[in-house]
C-alpha positions, 0 to 999 in steps of 0.5 A: 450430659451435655459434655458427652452430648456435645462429645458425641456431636464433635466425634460425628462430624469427624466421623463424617469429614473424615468418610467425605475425606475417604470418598473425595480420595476415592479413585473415581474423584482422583481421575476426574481431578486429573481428567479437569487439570489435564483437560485445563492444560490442554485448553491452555495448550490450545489457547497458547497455540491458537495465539502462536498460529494468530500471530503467524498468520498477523505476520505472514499477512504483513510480509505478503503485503510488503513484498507486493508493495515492494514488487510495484515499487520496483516495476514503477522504477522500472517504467519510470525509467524506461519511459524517461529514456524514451520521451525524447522519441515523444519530443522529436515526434511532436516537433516533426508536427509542428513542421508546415507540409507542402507536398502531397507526399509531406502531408501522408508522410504527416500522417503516419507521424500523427498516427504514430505518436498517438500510440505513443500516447496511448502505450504511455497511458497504458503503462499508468504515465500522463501528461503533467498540466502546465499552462494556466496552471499555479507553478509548482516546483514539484512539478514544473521547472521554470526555465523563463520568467515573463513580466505580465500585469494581467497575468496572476503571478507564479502563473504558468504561461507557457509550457515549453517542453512537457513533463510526465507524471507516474500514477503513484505521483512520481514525476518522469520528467518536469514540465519546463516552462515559462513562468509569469511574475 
């Protein structure tokens, strides 16, 4: 009795894996596979696309980035050079200062100079140049050009003591032209 009972057991659990077999192959549960693989494919789509569009994006930022740099460098070069062939201009304006006025006329005349080398001052400021300090300044060889040397006991050495013609710095750090200068050792 208990083989045929144990017989019986075992025949309806077949019977019950093979019904939960049918109904799992049922139509119904078929589409719902396909709906959940479709729908894990369409999620790895949109991942795969979302990291394309990502990495796009990453680099499009990158090149927008390196073209503005690269469009400031070449309008710094620009302006570098442009100033550097007018500093001279500077120059001679400054040397017509330094010269003594004896007339009425000479002292207007100075005037007009003084008015037009603060604008030129001005437009330099503008464009992003400024005056390099020198005097009483540590020599820097980045920045300054020693065209003499002073033997002078109360003077630190490498001491600027003299700024002989004026350098110009651009505001990115590029020097225009080095101070030439007089140099205590």
């Amino acid at each position: 009795m208990r083989k045929k009972e144990r017989g019986n057991k075992m025949a309806k659990n077949k019977e019950e894996i093979n019904e939960k077999e049918e109904q799992d192959n049922t139509p119904e549960t078929e589409e719902k596979a396909e709906e959940r693989s479709s729908e894990e494919i369409l999620e790895e789509k949109l991942k795969e696309q979302t990291d394309k569009y990502m990495r796009l994006y990453a680099e499009f930022d990158n090149f927008q980035k390196r073209s503005q740099r690269e469009k400031d460098m070449r309008y710094g070069d620009a302006v570098i050079d442009a100033v550097g062939s007018i500093l001279p201009i500077g120059d001679n304006l400054e040397r017509a200062l330094a010269t003594e006025v004896q007339s009425e006329d000479g002292a207007k005349m100075k005037e007009g100079v003084e008015m037009v080398l603060k604008q030129f001052k001005e437009t330099l400021t503008k464009l992003g140049v400024s005056e390099i300090k020198a005097e009483g300044e540590q020599f820097d060889p980045n920045i300054h050009n020693a065209v003499m040397h002073v033997e002078d006991e109360t003077i630190d050495d490498n001491t600027v003591v003299e700024d002989l013609m004026k350098g110009y710095i651009y505001k990115d750090g590029r020097v225009i032209r080095h101070s030439m200068v007089k140099v205590a050792n």
